[in-house]
C-alpha positions in Angstrom: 17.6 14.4 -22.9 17.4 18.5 -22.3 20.8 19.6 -20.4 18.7 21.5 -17.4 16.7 18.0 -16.8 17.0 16.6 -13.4 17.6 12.1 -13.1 15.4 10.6 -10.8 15.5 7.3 -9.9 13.5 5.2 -8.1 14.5 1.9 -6.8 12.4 -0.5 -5.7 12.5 -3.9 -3.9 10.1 -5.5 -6.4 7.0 -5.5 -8.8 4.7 -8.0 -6.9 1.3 -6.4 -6.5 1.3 -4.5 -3.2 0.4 -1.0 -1.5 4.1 0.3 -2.4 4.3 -0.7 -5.9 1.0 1.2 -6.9 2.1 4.2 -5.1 5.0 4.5 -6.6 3.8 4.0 -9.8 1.1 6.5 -9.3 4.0 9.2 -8.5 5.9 8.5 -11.8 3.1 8.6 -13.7 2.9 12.3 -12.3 6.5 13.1 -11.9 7.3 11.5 -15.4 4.6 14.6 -16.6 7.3 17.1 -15.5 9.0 18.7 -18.2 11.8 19.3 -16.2 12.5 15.4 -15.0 13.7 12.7 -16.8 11.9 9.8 -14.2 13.4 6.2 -14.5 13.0 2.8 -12.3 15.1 0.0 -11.1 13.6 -3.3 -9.6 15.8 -5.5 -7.7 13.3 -8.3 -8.4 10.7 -9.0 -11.4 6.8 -8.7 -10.3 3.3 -9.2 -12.2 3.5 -5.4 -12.1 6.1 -4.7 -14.0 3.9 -4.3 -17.2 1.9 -1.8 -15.3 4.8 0.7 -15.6 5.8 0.0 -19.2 2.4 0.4 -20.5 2.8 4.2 -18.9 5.9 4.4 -20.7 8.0 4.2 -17.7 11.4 2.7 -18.3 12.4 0.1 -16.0 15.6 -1.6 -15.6 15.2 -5.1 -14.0 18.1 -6.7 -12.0 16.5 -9.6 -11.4 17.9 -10.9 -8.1 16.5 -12.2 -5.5 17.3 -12.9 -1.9 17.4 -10.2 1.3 21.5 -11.2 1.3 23.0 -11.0 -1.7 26.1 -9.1 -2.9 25.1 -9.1 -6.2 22.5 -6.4 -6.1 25.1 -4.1 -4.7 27.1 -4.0 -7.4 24.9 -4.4 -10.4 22.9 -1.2 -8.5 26.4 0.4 -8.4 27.4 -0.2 -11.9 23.8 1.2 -12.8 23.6 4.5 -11.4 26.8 5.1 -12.2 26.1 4.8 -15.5 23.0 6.4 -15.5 24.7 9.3 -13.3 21.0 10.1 -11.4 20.8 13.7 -9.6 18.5 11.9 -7.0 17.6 8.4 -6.0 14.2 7.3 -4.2 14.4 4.1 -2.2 11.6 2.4 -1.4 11.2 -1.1 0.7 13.5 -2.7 2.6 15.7 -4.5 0.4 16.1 -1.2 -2.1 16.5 1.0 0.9 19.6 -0.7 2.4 21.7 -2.0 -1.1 20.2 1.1 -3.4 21.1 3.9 -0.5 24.5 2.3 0.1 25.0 1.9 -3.6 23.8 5.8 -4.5 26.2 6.9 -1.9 29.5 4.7 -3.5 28.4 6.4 -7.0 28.7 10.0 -5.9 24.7 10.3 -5.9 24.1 14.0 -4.8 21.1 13.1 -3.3 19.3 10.1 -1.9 15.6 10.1 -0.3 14.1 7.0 1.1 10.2 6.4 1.3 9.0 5.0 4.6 6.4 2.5 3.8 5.1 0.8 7.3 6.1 1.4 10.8 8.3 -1.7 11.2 11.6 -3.1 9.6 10.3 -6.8 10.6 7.1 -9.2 9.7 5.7 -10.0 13.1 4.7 -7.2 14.5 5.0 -3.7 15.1 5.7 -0.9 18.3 7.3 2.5 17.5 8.4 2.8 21.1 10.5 -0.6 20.0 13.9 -0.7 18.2 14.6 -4.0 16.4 17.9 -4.9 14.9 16.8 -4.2 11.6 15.9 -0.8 12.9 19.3 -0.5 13.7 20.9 -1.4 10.9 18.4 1.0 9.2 19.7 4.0 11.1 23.4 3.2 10.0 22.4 3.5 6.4 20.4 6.3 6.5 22.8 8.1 8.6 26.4 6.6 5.9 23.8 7.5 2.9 22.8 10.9 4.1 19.3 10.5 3.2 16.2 12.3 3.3 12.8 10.6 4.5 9.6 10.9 3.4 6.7 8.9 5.7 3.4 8.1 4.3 1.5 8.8 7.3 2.2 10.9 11.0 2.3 7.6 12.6 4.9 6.6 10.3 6.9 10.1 10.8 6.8 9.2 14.8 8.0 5.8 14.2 11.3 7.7 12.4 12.1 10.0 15.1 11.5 7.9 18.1 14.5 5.4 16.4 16.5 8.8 15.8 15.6 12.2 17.3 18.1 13.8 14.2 15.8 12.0 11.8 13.2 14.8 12.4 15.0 17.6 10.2 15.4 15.4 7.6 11.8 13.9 7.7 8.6 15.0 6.0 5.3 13.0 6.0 3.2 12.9 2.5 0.2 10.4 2.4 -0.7 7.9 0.2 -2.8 8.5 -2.7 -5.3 7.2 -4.9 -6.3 8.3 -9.0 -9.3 10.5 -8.2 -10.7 9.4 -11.8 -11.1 6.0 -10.4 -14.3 7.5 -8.7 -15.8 6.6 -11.9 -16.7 2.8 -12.3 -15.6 0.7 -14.7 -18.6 -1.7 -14.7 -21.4 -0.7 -15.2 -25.1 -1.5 -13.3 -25.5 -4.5 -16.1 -21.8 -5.4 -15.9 -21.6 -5.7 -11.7 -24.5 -7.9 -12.0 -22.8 -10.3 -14.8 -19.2 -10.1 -13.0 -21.1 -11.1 -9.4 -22.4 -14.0 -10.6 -19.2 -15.2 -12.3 -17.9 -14.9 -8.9 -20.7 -17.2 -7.7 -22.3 -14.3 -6.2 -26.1 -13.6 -6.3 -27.5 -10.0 -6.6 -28.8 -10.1 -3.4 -25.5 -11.5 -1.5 -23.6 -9.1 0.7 -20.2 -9.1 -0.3 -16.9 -8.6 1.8 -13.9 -7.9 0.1 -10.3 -8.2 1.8 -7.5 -7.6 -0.5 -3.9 -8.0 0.7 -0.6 -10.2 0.9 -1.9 -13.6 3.0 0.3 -12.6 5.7 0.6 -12.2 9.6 0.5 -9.0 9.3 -3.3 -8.6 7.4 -5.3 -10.2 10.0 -6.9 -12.7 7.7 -7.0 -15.5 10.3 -8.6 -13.3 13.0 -11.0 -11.7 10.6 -12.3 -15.6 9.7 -12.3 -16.9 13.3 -14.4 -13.5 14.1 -16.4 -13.7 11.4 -17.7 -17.3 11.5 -20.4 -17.6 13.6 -21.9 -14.6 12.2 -21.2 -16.6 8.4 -23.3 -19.5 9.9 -26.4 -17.8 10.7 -26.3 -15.8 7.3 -25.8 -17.2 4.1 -26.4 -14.5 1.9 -23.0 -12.6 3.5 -19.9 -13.7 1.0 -16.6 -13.1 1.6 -13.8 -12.4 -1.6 -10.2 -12.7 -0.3 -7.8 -11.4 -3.2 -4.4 -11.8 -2.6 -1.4 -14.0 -2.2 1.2 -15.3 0.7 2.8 -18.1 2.7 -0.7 -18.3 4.9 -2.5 -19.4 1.6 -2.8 -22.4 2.6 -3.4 -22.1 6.4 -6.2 -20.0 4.9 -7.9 -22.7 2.5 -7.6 -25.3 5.1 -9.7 -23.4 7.5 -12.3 -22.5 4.8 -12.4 -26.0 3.8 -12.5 -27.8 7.7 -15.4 -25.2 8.5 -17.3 -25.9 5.6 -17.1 -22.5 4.7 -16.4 -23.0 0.7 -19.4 -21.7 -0.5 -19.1 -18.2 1.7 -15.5 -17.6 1.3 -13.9 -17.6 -1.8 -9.5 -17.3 -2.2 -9.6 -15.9 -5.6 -5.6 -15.4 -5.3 -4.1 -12.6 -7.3 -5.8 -10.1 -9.0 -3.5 -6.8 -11.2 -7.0 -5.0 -11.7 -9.0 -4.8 -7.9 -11.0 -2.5 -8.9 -14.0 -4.6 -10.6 -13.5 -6.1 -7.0 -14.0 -3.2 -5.4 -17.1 -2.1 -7.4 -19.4 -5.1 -6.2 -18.8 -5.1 -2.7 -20.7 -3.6 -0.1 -18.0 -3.8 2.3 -14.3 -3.4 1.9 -12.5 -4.8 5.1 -8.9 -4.2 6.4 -8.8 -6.5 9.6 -4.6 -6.0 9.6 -2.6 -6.2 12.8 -0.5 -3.4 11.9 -0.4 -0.7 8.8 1.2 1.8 7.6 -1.4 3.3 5.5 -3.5 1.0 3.7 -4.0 1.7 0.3 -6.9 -0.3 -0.5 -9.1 1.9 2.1 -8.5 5.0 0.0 -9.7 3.0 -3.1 -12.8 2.1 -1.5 -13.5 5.0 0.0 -13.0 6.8 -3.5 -15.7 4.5 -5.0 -18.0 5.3 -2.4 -17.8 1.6 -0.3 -18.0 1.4 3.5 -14.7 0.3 4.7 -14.1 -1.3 8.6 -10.5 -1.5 9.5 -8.5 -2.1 12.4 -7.8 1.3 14.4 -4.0 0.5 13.8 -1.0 2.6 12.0 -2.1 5.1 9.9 -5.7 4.2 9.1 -7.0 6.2 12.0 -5.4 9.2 10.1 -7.7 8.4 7.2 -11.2 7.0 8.8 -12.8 8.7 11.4 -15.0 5.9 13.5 -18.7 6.5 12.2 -18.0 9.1 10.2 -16.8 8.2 6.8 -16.2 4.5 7.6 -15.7 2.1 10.7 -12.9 1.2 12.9 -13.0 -1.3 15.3 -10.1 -2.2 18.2 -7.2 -4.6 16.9 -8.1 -8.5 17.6 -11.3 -7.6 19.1 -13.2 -9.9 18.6 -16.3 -8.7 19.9 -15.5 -4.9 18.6 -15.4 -6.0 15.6 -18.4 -8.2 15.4 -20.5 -5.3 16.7 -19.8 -2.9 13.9 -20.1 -5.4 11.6 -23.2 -6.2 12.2 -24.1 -2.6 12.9 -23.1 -1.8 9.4 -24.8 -5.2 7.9 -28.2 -4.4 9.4 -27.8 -0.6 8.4 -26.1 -0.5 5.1 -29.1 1.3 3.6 -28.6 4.0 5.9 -25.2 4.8 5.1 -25.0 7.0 1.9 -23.7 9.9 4.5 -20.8 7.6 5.6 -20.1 7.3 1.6 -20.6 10.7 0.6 -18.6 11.5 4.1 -15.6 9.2 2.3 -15.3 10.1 -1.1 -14.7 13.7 0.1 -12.0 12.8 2.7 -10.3 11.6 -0.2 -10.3 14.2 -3.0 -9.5 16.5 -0.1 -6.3 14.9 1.2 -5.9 11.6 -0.6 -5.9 12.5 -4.0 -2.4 11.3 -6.0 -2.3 14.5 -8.3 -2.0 17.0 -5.9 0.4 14.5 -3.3 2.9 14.1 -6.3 2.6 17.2 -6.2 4.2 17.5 -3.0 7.0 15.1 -4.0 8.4 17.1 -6.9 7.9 20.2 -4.7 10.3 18.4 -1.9 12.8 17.3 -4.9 12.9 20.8 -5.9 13.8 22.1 -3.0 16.4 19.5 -2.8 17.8 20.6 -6.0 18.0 24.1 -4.8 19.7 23.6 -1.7 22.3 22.1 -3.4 
């Protein structure tokens, strides 16, 4: 490696398919582009993913341990970056944010930044204005570690500073972002039409995608109960739930006790949405509370209505009515209106897409928000 070459590393709670894990490795695939970086990544846990960063020749170190306590991680984590000697370390979930910051801090790490994925530390809910233990325990870390904090969305930065006023001088907020080439499709006309029907879709079907973790926190259960009557009195509206989680099976029992198998289809985990994507005509993110929400960026991108919950972040993305839909968290009846506002006048739309592939070359796009990280890095390098 060139002497003048900073170490970055990035630690990471694990590879399972999520939000995080594409962002981040959308950034190295950026960063790692820098001639003055040498970009590496450690995974506390192994994930379908992981193949995703070695095919971009990113070299990834894979502890392999699992479990939220476990004292295992802290040392092998220690052991690691002292070895590897890093100029900076990047935290990013829970897990990696409270062992890897501790850990970068007990091997002389010069400099540690954390990136602040959601606006809550726990998995059943979320209020800013609220300070849970975790949140807590968070702030002790942060404040031992001496780290610097980067949020993925305004909402996010608020959420920081209302747990520690202090945390605003060391806080900066850089959104999500999505690979603008993935405007282009990767099926064509032909191909949609094929991949449909092996999805046991007909041309004319109106297809719903929802793709998350089957967890509280996604709404699935309150996007089905809203959903079905509307399912019953139109047969050609499909619904494709990728994904997996612990409610996989709360979620397959309902489908299956509402006779709903031939409508709604769990088709589990997918690596590669975007196919997906490409033969819906509606992208939906029903969640209870979000960060961001990746998956609305890649819709948007490909030029898909999306509705989504007005909560977290995604009002920072869609504007109601202009380049997508929002409707009122568990509202039912909200969100049965513009539903059927945007069934009955999908034809009419093509403002709503043009409106939302714009939004995101103009403030979503991952080139230019990578970008913004090595900018803050080097900055970071300079001041010390």
């Amino acid at each position: 490696m060139e002497l003048n070459k900073k170490k970055v590393v990035h630690i990471i709670s694990n590879l399972s398919l999520g939000g995080a894990q594409i962002l981040v490795l959308d950034i190295l695939k950026n960063l790692k582009k820098k001639s003055d970086l040498d970009v590496t990544l450690i995974t506390i846990d192994s994930g379908e993913f992981m193949e995703n960063y070695k095919n971009e020749g990113i070299k990834v170190y894979d502890l392999k341990e699992k479990g939220l306590v476990n004292i295992n991680i802290y040392f092998k984590l220690k052991k690691l970056l002292s070895d590897i000697k890093p100029n900076l370390v990047h935290t990013h979930l829970n897990k990696a944010d409270f062992y890897g910051r501790i850990a970068a801090k007990k091997a002389k790490v010069p400099i540690v930044v954390s990136t602040c994925h959601n606006y809550s530390t726990t998995h059943t809910g979320a209020d800013i204005n609220k300070k849970s233990v975790f949140d807590r325990i968070d702030d002790l870390v942060i404040n031992y570690s001496g780290s610097y904090l980067i949020a993925i969305s305004e909402l996010v930065k608020k959420y920081l500073i209302n747990r520690n006023n202090k945390f605003a001088e060391k806080t900066i907020m850089i959104y999500n972002g999505v690979d603008s080439g993935k405007s282009k499709y990767v099926l064509s006309p032909e191909a949609q039409i094929i991949f449909r029907q092996s999805n046991s879709f007909k041309t004319d079907d109106f297809v719903i995608t929802i793709s998350g973790r089957l967890e509280k926190q996604k709404g699935h259960m309150f996007f089905l109960k809203s959903i079905i009557e509307i399912l019953e009195n139109n047969k050609n509206i499909k619904v494709l739930i990728l994904g997996e989680g612990s409610l996989r099976e709360t979620i397959k029992s309902f489908i299956s006790e509402n006779d709903l198998t031939d409508q709604v289809i769990l088709k589990g985990f997918n690596k590669d949405i975007e196919p997906y994507i490409e033969i819906s005509d509606l992208i939906c993110v029903p969640s209870l509370w979000e960060g961001f929400g990746l998956v609305i960026i890649e819709g948007m991108l490909k030029r898909k209505i999306v509705l989504a919950s007005a909560v977290g972040g995604i009002p920072e993305i869609i504007t109601d009515g202009c380049n997508g839909f929002l409707f009122e968290k568990e509202n039912k009846e909200d969100f049965k209106e513009k539903f059927l506002t945007i069934y009955n006048r999908i034809s009419d739309l093509e403002n709503v897409k043009d409106n939302a592939y714009n939004t995101i070359l103009e403030k979503f796009d991952i080139e230019k928000n990578s970008e913004l990280y090595y900018n803050f890095y080097r900055r970071l390098f300079d001041n010390k």
